[in-house]
Backbone as a ProteinNet text record, in pm:
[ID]
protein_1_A
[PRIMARY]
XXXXXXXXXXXXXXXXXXXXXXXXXXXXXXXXXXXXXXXXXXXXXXXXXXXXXXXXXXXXXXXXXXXXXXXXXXXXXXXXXXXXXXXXXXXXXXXXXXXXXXXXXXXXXXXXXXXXXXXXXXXXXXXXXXXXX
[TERTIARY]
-315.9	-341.3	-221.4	-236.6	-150.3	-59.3	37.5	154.9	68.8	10.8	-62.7	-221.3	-256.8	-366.9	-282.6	-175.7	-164.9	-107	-13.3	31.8	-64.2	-207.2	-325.1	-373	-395.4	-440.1	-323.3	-245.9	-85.9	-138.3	-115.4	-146.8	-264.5	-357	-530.6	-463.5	-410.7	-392.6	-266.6	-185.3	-79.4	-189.6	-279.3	-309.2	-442.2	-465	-580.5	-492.5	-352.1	-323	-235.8	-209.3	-201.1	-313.4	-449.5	-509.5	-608.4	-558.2	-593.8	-484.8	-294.1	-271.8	-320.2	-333	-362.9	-492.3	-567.7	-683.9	-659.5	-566.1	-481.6	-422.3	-380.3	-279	-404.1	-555.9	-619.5	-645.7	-738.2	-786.8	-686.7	-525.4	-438.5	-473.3	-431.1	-467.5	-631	-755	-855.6	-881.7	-792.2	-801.6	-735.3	-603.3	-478.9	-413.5	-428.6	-356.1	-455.4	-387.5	-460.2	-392.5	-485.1	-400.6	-396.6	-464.2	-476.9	-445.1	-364.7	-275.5	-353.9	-517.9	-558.6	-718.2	-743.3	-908.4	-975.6	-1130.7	-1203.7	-1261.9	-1177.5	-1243.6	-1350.6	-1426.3	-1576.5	-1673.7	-1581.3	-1708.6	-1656.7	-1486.1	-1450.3	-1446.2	-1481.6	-1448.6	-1562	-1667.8	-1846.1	-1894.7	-1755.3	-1806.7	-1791.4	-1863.6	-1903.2	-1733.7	-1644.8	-1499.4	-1426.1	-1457.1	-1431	-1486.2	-1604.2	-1703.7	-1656.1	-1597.8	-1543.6	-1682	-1740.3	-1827.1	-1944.1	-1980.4	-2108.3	-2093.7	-1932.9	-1897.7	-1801.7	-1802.6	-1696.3	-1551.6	-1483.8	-1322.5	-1259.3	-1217.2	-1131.3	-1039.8	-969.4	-808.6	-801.1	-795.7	-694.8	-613.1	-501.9	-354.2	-405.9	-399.6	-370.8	-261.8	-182.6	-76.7	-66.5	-70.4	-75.9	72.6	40.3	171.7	91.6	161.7	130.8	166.9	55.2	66.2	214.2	259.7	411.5	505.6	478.9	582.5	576.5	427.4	397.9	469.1	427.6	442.7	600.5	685.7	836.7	898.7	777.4	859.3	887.4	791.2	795.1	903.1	970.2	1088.5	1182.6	1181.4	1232	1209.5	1053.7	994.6	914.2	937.7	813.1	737.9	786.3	708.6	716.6	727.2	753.7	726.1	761.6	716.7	836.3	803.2	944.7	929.4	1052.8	988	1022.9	968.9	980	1123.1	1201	1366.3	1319.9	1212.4	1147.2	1047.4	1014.1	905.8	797.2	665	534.7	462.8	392.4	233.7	164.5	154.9	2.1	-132.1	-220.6	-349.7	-397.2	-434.6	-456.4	-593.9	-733.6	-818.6	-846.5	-920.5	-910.1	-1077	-1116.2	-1294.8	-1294.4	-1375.7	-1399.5	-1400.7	-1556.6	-1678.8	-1716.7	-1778.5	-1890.5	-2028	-2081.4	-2190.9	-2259.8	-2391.9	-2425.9	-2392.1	-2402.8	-2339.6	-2412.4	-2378.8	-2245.8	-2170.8	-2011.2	-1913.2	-1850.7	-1834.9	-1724.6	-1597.3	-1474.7	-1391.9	-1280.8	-1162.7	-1080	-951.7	-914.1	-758.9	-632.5	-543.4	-421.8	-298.8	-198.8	-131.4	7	79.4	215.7	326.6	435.5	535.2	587.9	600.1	666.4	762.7	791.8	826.6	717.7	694.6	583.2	629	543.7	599.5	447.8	518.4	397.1	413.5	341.5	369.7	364.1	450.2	488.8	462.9	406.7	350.8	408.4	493.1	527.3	534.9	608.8	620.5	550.3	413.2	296.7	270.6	250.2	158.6	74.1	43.6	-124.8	-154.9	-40.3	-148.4	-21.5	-127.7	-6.1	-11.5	116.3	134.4	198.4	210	293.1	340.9	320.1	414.8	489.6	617	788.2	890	813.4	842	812	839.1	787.6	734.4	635.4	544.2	656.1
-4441.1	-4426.6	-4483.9	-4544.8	-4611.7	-4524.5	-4534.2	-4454.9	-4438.7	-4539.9	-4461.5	-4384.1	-4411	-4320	-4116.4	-4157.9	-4027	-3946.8	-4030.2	-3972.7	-3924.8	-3982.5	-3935.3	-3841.3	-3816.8	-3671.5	-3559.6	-3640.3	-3485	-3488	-3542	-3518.2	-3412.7	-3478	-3384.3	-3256.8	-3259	-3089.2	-3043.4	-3091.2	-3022.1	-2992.5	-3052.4	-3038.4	-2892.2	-2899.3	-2806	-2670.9	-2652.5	-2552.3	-2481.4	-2557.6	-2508.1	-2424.5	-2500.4	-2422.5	-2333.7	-2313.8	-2174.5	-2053.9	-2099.8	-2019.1	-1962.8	-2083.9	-2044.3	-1923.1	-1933.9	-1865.1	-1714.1	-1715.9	-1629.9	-1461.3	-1553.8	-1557.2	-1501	-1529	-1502.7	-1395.9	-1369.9	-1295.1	-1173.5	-1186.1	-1092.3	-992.6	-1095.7	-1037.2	-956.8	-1086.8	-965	-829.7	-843.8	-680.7	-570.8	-639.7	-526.9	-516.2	-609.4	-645.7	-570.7	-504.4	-478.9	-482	-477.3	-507.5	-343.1	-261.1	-133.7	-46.1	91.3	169.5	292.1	311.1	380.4	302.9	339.6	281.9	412.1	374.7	453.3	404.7	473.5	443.3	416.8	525	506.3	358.1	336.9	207	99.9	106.7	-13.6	-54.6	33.6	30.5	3.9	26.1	-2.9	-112.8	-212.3	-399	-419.5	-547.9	-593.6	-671.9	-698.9	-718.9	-609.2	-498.2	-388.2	-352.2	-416.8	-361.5	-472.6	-351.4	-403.8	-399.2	-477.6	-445.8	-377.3	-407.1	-348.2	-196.6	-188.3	10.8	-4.7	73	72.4	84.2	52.1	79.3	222.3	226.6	327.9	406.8	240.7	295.3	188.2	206.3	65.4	105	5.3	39.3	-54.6	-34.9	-121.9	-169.6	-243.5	-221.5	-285.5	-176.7	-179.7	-303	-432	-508.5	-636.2	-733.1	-842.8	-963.8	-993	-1111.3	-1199.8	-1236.5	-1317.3	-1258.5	-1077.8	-960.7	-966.3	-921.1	-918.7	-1077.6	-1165.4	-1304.1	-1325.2	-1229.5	-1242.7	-1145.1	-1114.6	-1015.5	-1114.4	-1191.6	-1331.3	-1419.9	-1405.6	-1564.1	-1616.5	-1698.8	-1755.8	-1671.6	-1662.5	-1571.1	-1628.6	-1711.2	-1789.7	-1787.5	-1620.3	-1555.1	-1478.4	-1346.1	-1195.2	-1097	-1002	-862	-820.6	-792.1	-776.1	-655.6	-554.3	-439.7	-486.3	-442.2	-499.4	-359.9	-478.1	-417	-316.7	-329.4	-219.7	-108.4	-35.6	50	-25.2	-9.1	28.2	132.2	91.2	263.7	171.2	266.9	278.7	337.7	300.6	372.2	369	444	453.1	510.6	482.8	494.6	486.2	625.4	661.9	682	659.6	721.2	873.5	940.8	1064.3	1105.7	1042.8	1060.9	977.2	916.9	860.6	824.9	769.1	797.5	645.5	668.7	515.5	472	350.6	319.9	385.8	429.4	373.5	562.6	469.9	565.7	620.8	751.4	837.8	832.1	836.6	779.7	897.7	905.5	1001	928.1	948.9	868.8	949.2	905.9	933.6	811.9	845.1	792.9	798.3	713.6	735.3	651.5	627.9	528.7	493.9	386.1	392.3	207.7	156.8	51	11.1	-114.5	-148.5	-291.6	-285.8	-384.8	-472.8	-586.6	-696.9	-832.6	-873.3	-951.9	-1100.4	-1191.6	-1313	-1429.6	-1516	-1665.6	-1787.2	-1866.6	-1944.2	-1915.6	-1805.4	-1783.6	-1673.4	-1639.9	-1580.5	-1460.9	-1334.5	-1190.8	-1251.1	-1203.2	-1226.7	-1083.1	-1010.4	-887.5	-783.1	-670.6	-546.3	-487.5	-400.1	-379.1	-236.1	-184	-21.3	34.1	121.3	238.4	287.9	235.8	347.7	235.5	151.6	119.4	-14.9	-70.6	-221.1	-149.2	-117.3	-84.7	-182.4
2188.3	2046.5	1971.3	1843	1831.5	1700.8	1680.5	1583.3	1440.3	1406.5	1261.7	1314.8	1374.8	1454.6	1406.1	1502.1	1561.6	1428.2	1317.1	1240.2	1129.7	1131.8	1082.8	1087.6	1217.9	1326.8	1251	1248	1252.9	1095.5	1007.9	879.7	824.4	857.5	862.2	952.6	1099.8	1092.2	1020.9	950.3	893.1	725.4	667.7	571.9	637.8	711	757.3	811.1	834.6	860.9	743.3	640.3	465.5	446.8	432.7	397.4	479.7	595.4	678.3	584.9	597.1	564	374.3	300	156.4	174.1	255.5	259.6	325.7	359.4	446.9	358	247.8	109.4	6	6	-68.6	-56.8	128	139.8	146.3	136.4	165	-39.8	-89.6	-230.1	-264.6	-197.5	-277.1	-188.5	-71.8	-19.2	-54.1	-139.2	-131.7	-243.8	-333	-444.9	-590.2	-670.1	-773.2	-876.5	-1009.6	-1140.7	-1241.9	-1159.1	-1237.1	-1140.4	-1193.8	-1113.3	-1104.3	-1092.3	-1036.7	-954.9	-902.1	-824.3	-768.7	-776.8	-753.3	-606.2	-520.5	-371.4	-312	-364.5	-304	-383.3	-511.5	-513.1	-454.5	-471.2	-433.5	-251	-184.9	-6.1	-4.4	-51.4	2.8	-18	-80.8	-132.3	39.3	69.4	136.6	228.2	137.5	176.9	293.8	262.7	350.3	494.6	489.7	609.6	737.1	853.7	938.8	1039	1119.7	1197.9	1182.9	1034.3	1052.1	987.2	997.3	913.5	843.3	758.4	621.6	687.1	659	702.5	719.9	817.4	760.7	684.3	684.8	588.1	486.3	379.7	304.6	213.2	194.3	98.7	-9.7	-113.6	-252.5	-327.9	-341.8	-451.5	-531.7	-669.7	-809.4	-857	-872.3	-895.6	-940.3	-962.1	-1005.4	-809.9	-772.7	-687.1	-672.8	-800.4	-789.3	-715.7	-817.1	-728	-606.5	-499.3	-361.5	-289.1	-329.9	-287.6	-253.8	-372.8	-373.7	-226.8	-172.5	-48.5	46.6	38.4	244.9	121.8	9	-28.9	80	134.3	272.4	399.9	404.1	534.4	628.1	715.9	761.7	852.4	978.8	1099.4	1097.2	1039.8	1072.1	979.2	1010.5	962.6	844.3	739.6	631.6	545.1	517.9	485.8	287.9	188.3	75.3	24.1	-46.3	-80.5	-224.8	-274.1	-407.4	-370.7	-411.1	-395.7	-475.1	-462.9	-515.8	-529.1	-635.8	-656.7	-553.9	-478.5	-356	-414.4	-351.3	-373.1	-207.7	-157.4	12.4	-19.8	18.9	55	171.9	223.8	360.1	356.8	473.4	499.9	473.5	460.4	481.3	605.5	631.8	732.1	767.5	890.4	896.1	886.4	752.9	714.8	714.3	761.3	623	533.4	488.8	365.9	235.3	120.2	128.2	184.8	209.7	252.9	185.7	184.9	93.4	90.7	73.4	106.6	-19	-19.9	-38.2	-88.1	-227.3	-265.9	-243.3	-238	-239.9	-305.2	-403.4	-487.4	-413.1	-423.3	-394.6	-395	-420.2	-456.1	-318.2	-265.5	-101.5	-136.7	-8.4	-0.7	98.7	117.5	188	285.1	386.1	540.3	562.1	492.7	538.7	591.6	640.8	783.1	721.7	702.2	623.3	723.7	655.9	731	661.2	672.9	580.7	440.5	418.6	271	170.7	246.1	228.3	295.9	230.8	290.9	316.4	446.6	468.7	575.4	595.6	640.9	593.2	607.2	550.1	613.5	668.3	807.3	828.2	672.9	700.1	562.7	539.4	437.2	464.6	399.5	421.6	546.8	640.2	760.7	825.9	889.8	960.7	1076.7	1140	1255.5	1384.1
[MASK]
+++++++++++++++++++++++++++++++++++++++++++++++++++++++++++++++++++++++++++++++++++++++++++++++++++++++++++++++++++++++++++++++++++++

């Protein structure tokens, strides 16, 4: 294969693994990220975003902040787990029960520091309250 062949190939996957992680980065926000410092669990866990396998989730963390803020935890982060140097308001929605949908689900509020797992720059999973797992 010849040198512009291959630097083609490398291009298309360096541009295709941007936007795995941008998508990464999205889906990290419309799961976790919110703009209002209270939520109503039970409507918001029974969207179709939540349903792991066919059943509502068990657990999810929210935090009440602006995206720039979250984004500022991975600033020169580009493989690992990082615990954030501020606190946040949490919102933790937990299942109840196991029911059909939809699921009941139970809030809890609380100020913590939070540990999320950085990809080139980017949250893309959240990984702990108070702690790096």
């Amino acid at each position: 294969m010849c040198a512009k062949s291959l630097l083609l190939v490398f291009g298309i996957l360096l541009g295709l693994s941007h936007l795995s992680l941008s998508q990464n980065w999205a889906t990290f926000q419309e799961q976790h990220i919110t703009n209002t410092s209270s939520i109503n669990c039970s409507n918001i866990m029974n969207n179709s975003l939540y349903i792991v396998g066919g059943q509502c989730k068990k657990v999810n963390t929210f935090i009440a902040s602006s995206a720039t803020t979250v984004k500022g935890i991975c600033s020169g982060v580009t493989d690992k787990k990082v615990l954030s140097s501020t606190k946040f308001q949490l919102d933790i929605c937990t299942r109840i029960f196991i029911t059909p949908r939809p699921c009941p689900y139970s809030s809890r509020t609380e100020t913590n520091y939070i540990c999320v797992k950085c990809e080139n720059q980017y949250p893309v999973h959240f990984a702990g309250i108070g702690q790096c797992p």
